[in-house]
C-alpha positions in Angstrom: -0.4 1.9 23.8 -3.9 1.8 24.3 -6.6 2.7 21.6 -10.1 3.8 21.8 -11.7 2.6 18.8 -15.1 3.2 17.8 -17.4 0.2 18.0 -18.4 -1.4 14.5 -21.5 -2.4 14.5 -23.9 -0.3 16.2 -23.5 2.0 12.7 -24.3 -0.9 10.7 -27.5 -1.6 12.5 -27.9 2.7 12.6 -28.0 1.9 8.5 -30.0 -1.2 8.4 -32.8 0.9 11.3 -33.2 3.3 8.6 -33.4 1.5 5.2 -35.7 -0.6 7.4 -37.8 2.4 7.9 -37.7 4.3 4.4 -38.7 0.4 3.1 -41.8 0.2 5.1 -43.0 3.5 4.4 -42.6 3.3 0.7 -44.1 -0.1 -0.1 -46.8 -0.1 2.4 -47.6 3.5 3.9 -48.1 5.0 0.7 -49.6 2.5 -1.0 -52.0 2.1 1.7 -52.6 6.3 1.8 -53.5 6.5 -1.9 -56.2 3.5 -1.7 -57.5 5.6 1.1 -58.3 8.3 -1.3 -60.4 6.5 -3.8 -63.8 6.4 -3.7 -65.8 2.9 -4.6 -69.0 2.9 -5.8 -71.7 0.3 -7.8 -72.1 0.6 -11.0 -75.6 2.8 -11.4 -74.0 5.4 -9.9 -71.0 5.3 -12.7 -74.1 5.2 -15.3 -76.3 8.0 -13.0 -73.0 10.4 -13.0 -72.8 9.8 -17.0 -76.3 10.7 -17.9 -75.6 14.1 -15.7 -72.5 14.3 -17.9 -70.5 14.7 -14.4 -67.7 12.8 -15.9 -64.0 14.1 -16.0 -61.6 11.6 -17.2 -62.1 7.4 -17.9 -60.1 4.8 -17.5 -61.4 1.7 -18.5 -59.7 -1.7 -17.4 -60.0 -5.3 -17.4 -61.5 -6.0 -14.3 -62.8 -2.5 -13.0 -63.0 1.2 -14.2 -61.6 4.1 -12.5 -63.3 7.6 -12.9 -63.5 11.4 -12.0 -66.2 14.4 -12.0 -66.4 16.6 -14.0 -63.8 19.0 -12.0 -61.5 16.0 -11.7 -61.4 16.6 -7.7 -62.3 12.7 -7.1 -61.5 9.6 -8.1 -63.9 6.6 -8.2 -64.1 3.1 -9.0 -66.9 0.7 -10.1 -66.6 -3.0 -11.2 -66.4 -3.8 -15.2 -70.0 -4.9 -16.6 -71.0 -5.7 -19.8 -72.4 -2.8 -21.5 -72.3 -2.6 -25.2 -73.1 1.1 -25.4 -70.3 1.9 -22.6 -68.3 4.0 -25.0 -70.8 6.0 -27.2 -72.7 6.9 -23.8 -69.3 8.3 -22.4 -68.6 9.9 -25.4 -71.7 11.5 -26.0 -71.2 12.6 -21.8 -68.0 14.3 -23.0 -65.7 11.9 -21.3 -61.9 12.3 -21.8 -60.4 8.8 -22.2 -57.2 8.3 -20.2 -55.1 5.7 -19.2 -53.1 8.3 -16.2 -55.6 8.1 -13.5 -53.1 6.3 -10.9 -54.4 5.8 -7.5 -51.9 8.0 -5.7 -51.6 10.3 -2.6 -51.1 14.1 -3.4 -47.5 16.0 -4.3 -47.5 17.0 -1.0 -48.7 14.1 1.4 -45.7 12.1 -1.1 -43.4 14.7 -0.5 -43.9 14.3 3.6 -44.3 10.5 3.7 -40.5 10.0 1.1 -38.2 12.7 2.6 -39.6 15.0 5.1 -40.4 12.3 7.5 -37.2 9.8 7.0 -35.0 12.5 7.4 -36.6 13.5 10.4 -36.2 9.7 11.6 -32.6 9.6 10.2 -31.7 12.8 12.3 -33.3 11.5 15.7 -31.6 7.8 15.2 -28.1 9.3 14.3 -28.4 12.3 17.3 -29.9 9.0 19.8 -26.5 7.0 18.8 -24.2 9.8 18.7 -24.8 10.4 22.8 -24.8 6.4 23.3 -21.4 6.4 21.8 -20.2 9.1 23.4 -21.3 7.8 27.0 -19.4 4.5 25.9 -16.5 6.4 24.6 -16.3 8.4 27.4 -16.4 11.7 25.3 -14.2 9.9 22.5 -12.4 11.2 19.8 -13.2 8.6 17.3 -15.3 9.2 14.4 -19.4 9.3 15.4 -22.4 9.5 13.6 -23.5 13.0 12.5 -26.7 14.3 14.1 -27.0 17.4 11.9 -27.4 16.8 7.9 -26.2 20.9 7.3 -22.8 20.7 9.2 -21.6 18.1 7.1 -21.7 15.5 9.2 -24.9 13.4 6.9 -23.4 9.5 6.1 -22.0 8.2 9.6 -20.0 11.0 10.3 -18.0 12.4 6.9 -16.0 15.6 7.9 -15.3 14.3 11.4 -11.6 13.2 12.0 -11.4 9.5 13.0 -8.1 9.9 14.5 -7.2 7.6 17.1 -6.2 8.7 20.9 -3.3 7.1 22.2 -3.2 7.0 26.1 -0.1 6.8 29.0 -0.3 2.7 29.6 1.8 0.9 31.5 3.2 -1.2 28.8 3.6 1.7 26.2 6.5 2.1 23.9 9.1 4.0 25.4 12.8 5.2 23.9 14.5 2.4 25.4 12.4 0.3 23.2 14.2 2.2 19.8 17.8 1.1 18.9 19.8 2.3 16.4 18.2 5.9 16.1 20.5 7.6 18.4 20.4 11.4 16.6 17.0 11.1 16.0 15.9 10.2 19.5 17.9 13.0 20.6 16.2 15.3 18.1 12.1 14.2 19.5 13.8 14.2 23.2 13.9 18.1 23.3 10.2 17.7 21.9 9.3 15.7 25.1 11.4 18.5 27.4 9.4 21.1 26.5 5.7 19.4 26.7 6.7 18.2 30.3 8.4 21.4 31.2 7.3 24.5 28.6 8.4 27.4 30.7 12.1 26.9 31.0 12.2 27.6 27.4 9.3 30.4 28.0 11.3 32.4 29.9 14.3 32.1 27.2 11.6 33.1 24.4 12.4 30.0 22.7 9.8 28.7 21.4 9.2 24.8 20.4 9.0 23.8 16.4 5.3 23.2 15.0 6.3 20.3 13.1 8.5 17.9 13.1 9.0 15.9 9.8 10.3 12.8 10.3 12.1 11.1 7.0 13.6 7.6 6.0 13.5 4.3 4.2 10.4 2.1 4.8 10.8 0.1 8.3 13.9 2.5 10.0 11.0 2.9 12.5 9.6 6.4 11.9 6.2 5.5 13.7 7.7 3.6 16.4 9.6 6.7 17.5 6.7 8.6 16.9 4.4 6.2 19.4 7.5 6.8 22.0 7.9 10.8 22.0 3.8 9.4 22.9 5.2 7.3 26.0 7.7 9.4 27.1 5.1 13.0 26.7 2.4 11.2 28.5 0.2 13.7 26.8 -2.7 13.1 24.6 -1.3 11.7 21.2 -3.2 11.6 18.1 -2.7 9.7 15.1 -3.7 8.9 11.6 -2.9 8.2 8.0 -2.8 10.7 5.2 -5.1 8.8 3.0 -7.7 8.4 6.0 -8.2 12.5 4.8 -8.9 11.5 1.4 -12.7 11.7 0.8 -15.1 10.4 -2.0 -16.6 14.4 -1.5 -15.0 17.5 -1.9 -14.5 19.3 1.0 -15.2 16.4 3.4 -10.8 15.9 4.1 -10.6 19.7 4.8 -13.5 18.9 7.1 -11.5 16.6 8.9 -8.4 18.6 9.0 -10.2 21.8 11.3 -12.0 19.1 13.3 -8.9 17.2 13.9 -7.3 20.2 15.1 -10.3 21.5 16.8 -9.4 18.3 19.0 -5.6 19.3 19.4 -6.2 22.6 20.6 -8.9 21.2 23.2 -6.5 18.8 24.7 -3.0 20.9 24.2 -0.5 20.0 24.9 -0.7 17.3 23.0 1.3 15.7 19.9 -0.8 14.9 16.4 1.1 12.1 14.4 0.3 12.3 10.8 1.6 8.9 9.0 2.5 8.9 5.2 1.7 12.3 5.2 2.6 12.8 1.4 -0.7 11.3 0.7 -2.0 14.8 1.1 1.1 16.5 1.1 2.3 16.5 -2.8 3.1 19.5 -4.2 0.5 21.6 -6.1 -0.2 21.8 -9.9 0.4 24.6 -12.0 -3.2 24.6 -12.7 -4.7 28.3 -12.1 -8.0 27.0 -10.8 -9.1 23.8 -9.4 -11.8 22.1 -7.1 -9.3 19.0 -5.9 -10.2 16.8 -2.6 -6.3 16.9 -2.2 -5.4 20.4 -2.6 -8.4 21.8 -0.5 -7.3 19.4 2.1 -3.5 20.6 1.8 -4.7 24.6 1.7 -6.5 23.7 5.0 -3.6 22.2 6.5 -1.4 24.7 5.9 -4.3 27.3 7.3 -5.1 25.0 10.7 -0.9 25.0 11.0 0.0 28.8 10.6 -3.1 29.3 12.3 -1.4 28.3 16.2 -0.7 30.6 18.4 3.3 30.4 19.6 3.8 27.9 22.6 0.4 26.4 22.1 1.5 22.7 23.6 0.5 21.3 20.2 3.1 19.5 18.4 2.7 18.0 14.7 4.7 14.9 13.5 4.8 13.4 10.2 6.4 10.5 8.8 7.3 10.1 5.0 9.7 7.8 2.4 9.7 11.0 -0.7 10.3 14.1 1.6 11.1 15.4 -2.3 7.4 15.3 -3.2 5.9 17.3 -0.4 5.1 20.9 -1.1 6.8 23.4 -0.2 4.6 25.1 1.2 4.5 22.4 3.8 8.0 22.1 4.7 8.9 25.8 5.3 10.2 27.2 8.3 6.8 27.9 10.5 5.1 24.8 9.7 7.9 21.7 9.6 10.5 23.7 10.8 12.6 20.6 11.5 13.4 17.2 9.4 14.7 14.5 11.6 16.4 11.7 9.4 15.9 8.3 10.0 18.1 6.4 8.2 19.1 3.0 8.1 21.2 1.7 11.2 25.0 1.4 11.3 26.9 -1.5 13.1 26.2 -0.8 16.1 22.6 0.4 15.7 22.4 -3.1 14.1 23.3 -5.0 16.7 21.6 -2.7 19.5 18.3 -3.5 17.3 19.6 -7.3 17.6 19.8 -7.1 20.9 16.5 -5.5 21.9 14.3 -8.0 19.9 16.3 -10.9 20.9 14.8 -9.8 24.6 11.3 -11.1 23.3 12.6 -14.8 22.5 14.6 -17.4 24.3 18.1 -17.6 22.8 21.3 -19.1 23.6 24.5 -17.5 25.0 26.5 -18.2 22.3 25.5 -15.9 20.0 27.8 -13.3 18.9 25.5 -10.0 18.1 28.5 -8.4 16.2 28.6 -11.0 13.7 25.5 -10.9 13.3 24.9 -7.5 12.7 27.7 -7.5 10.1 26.1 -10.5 8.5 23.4 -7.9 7.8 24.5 -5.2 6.3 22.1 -2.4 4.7 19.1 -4.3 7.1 16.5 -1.7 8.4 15.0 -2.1 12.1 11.8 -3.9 10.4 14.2 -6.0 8.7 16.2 -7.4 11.4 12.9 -8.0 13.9 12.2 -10.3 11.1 15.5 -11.9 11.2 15.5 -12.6 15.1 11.7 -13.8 14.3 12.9 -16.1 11.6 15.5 -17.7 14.1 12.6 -18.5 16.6 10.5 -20.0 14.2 13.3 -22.2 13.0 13.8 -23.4 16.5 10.5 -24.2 16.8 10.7 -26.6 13.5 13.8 -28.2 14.7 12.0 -28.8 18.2 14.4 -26.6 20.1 13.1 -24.1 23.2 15.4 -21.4 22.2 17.2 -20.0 19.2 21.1 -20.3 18.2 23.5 -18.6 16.1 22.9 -21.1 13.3 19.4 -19.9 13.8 19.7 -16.3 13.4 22.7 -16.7 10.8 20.2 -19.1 8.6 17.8 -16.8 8.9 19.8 -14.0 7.4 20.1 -15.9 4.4 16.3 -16.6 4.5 15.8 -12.8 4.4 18.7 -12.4 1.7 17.8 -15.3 -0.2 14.9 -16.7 0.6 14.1 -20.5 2.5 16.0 -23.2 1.0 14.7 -25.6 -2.3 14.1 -28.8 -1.1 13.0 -30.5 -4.0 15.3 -28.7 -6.4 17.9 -31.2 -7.6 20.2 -30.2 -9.8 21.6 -32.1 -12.5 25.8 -33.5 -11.6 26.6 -31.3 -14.9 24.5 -28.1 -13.2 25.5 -28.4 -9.9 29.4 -28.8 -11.0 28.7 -25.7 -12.8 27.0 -23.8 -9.5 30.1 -24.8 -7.8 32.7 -23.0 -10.2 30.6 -20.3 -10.3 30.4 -19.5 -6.9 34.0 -20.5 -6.1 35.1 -17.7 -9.2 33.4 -15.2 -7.3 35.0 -15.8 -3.8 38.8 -16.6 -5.6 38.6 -13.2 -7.4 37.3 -11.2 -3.8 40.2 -13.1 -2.2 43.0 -12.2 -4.8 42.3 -8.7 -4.5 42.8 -6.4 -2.0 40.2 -3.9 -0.2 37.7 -6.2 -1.1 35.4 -7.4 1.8 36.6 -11.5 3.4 34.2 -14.2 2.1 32.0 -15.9 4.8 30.4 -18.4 3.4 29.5 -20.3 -0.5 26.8 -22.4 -0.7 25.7 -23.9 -3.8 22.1 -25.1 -2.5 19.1 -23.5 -4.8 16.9 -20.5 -2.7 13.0 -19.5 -3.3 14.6 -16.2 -4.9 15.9 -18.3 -7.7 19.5 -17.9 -7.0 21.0 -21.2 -7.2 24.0 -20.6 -5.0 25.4 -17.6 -3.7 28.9 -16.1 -1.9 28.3 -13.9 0.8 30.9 -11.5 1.8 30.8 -9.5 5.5 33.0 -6.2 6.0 34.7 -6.0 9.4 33.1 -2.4 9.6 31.3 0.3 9.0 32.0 1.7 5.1 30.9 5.4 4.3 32.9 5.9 1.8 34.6 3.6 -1.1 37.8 4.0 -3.8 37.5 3.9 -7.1 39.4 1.0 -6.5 37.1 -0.9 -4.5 34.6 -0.1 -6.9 36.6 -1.6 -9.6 37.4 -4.8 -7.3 33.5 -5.3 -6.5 33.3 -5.5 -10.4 35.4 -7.9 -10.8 34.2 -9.9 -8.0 30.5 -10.0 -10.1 32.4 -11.0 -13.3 34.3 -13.9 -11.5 31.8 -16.5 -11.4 30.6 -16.0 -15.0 35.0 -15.8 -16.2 35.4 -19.8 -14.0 32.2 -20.7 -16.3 34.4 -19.8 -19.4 38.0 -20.8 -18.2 36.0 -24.2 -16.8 33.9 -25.2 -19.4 34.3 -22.8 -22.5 30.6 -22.0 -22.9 28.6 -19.6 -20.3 25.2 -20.1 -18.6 22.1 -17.5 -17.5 23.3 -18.1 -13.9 25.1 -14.8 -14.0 22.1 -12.6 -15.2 22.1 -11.4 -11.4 25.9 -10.6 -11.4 25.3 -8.9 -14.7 22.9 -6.7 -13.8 24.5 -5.1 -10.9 27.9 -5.2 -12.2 26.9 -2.6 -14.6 24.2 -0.7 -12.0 27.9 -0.3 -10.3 29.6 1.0 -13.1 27.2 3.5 -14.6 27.0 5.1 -11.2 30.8 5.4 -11.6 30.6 6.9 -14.5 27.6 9.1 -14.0 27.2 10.0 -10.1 30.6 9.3 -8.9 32.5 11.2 -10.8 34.9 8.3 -11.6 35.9 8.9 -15.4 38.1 10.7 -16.5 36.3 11.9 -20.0 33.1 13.6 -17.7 35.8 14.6 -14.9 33.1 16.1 -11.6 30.2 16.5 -13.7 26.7 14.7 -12.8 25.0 13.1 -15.6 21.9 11.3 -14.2 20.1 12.6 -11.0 18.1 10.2 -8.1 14.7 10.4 -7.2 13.1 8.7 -4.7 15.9 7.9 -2.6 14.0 5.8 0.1 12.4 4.2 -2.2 14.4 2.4 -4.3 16.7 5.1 -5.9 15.1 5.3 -9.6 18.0 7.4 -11.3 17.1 9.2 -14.7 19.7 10.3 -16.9 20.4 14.3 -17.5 22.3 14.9 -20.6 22.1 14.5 -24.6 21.8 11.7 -26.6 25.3 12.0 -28.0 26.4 12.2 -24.2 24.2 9.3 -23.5 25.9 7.2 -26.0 29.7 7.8 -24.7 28.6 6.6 -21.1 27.0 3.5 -22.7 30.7 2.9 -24.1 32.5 3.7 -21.4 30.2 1.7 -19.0 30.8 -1.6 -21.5 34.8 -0.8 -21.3 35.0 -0.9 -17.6 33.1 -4.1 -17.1 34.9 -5.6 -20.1 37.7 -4.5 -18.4 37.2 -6.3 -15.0 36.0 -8.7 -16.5 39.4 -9.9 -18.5 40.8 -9.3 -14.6 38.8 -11.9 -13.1 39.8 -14.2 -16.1 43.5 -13.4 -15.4 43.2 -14.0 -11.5 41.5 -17.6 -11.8 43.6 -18.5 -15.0 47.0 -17.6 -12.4 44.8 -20.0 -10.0 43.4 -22.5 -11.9 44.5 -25.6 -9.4 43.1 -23.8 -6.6 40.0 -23.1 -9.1 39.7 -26.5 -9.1 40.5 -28.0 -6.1 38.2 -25.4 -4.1 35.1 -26.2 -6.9 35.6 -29.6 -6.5 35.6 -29.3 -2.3 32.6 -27.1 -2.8 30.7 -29.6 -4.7 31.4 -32.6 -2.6 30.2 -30.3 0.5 27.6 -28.0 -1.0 28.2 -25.3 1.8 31.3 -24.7 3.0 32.7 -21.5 5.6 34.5 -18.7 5.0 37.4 -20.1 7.1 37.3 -23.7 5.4 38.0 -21.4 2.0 40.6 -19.7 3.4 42.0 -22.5 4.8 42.4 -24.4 1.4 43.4 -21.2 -0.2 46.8 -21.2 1.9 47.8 -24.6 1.8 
């Protein structure tokens, strides 16, 4: 898409043009003006004016005495002389002695030369660029400089939206360019139906949705879809941030709000994109009474929304991670009347995402997009653009002109793992160690069934810190799983830390990672999935922030707490004696595999199989 973006630097020269000027008139107009109004004379007069006792107030300096008449209307200055009898003479005069006569303009004449005339000068300048941008601009809709200090647009235009316009170009993003987003391009295509054709669903009386709330992890491509409802529309498509409406000044995002849809309604039909909108979009406090920048600038959102008229042309999106902290207010029927989630891909979206980045690199034919796409498993869109990215990059270091399935497969473990540690060496002790490990965790996964085939082991150290790893792929898609395969994963983590203890007797920290999200696993068993039999159906720890990482808090009483601690220790201990039992009924091939794995440091998923069945 193409952006008109408001040029830089002509407001920082708008600023320096009138800094210049408020400089300049306060150091040397002023200055000048009040030595203007002081009169010099010689000193008989000064001695003349005190012998008529037509002396006000004296200020006596080092160099030069300042003076007024008696009705302190004028200020005069004579050179200091020596006179011993200076002071009884001005006394006896009735002289006031003061050190406040300053040589200074009136209240008035400072009051026109400080404010009255910048602020005339910053008015013209800002009015003069305004209409020079906007001839450039072409009437933009970019942010300009306010011309009028009353209608809140003082400070290089606060209260004025900066959206920016996206235009129809020839190279714009287009549906075909989204993969993997099936429903949810089906959802925004009846959005595009109506703003090319809005009558056939006049006549019906249907009427299109004011918002459209878009919702998912980070990276599933939320603004990318929105930029293509943009392509497809080809109708004026504006878009901006939440936090662009928060302002240092109350009042100044609600500013931007009504101008921002005083734009909309000018160019309906058009679509307005609001990005992270739970920036501004949290729900409200309690508080009975409160003056905050966020809140006005929600209340005027949800006044500019209900505020259309039906079948208007103008259509809101919004994208956002924690749909569960935006008000409600916001998301009723009438204002987002319809959430379009956009999850994470499946299989297939995987490998159609594959496939559509792959077009922007050279790559060879004999790469298998299926495998690939099951290689990553739980990647977003953003995620696997890196991956294919990752592959061309590698090329490029190994001095090939196209990418390979080693390539993007390597590159999957770059994003899962992180680039490989060349300079970590491992001791023959450690790296015998690794190699048990990792071998534990693939015997137990390939003892047990419904547990997903092991692809590769490597025992070569990553930049995440992992110091070998076992990756397993499913054949499939997987939307639901046993108890049973629950259990199984369990006891696939507690493998490589039960080889350490069947091997060598003694344990290491290498499992703290297996640790961990072994008994992640089996809390949610116990507490979400309903999986134990003492707490039968009943949910004991809810999720917030589901896109965002899933924090989970637990809802019960301390005495409740304390069982599921127990019974979360049981089932891992549990597994745990399993995976013992497996590799104790396997301890040749224990062996034989660790010892094949450390010779080779990386070996398939076929190579383990292969040794396996012999």
């Amino acid at each position: 898409m193409q952006t008109k973006r408001k040029p830089k630097h002509p407001m920082a020269m708008y600023y320096l043009l009138v800094l210049g000027i408020l400089l300049v008139l306060n150091i040397f107009v002023l200055p000048w003006i009040s030595s203007q109004r002081v009169v010099k004379v010689d000193y008989g007069t000064f001695m003349k004016m005190t012998d008529e006792k037509d002396i006000g107030l004296v200020e006596v300096q080092s160099n030069q005495i300042l003076f007024t008449d008696k009705e302190q209307t004028q200020v005069y200055k004579t050179g200091r002389m020596e006179d011993e009898g200076l002071v009884d003479r001005l006394y006896a005069a009735g002289a006031v002695f003061s050190s406040e006569i300053v040589e200074q303009a009136s209240p008035f004449l400072t009051f026109l030369i400080s404010w009255l005339v910048p602020i005339i000068i910053f008015m013209a300048l800002g009015s003069y660029m305004r209409r020079k941008l906007n001839d450039k601009e072409n009437g933009g809709n970019a942010m300009m400089f306010g011309g009028n200090m009353f209608g809140g647009n003082m400070f290089g235009g606060l209260g004025k939206s900066n959206a920016k316009v996206y235009v129809k170009s020839s190279d714009g993003i287009h549906f075909s360019d989204v993969a993997g987003e099936d429903e949810a391009k089906e959802n925004l295509q009846e959005i595009v139906s109506y703003l090319h054709n809005p009558k056939k669903y006049q006549e019906i009386g249907a009427s299109m949705p004011k918002g459209v709330l878009l919702v998912g992890p980070p990276g599933t491509g939320k603004t990318m879809l929105a930029k293509a409802v943009a392509g497809e529309a080809n109708v004026p498509f504006f878009s901006m941030s939440g936090s662009e409406f928060v302002e240092m000044f109350v009042g100044m995002g609600a500013s931007k709000v009504r101008d921002l849809f005083s734009q909309a309604k000018e160019k309906a039909p058009c679509i307005v994109f609001i990005d992270e909108i739970d920036a501004i979009g949290k729900k409200r406090d309690g508080q009975l009474s409160t003056n905050d920048e966020r809140e006005q600038t929600l209340n005027q959102r949800l006044t500019e929304m209900d505020g259309f008229e039906g079948n208007n042309g103008v259509v809101i999106l919004a994208a956002t991670n924690r749909p569960e902290s935006l008000d409600p207010a916001l998301t009723r029927p009438g204002r987002f009347d319809r959430r379009v989630p956009v999850e994470l891909p499946d299989l297939k979206g995987r490998e159609e995402i594959l496939k559509v980045h792959a077009k922007k690199i050279k790559i060879g034919d004999n790469v298998d997009f299926a495998k690939v796409a099951r290689m990553a498993a739980g990647a977003s869109g953003a995620e696997l653009a890196n991956i294919v990215n990752e592959a061309a990059l590698r090329a490029v270091r190994d001095g090939r002109k196209f990418a390979t399935k080693a390539d993007l497969e390597e590159s999957i473990e770059v994003v899962i793992a992180g680039y490989q540690k060349k300079n970590a060496i491992l001791t023959t002790k450690e790296k015998l160690i690794v190699s048990y490990h990792e071998i534990g965790h693939a015997l137990v996964a390939a003892m047990q069934t419904n547990s997903a085939p092991v692809t590769k082991i490597t025992i070569i150290p990553r930049t995440s810190g992992a110091l070998g790893y076992t990756m397993q792929v499913d054949e499939g898609n997987h939307y639901l799983m046993t108890k049973e395969e629950l259990e199984n994963k369990i006891a696939t983590l507690t493998g490589g830390r039960a080889a350490e203890e069947i091997e060598f007797g003694y344990v290491t920290t290498g499992a703290s990672n297996d640790i961990e999200q072994a008994t992640k696993l089996a809390r949610s068993m116990i507490t979400r999935y309903g999986m134990s039999d003492n707490f039968d159906m009943v949910a004991l720890e809810t999720v917030t922030n589901q896109y965002l990482g899933g924090d989970t808090s637990l809802a019960c009483s301390a005495e409740t707490q304390s069982e599921i601690d127990r019974k979360v220790v049981e089932l891992v201990r549990t597994q745990h004696e399993k995976a013992k039992k497996i590799l104790t009924e396997n301890k040749a091939k224990l062996d034989e595999l660790a010892q094949h794995l450390y010779e080779k440091e990386t070996i398939t998923g076929e190579e383990f199989m292969q040794i396996l069945g012999q």
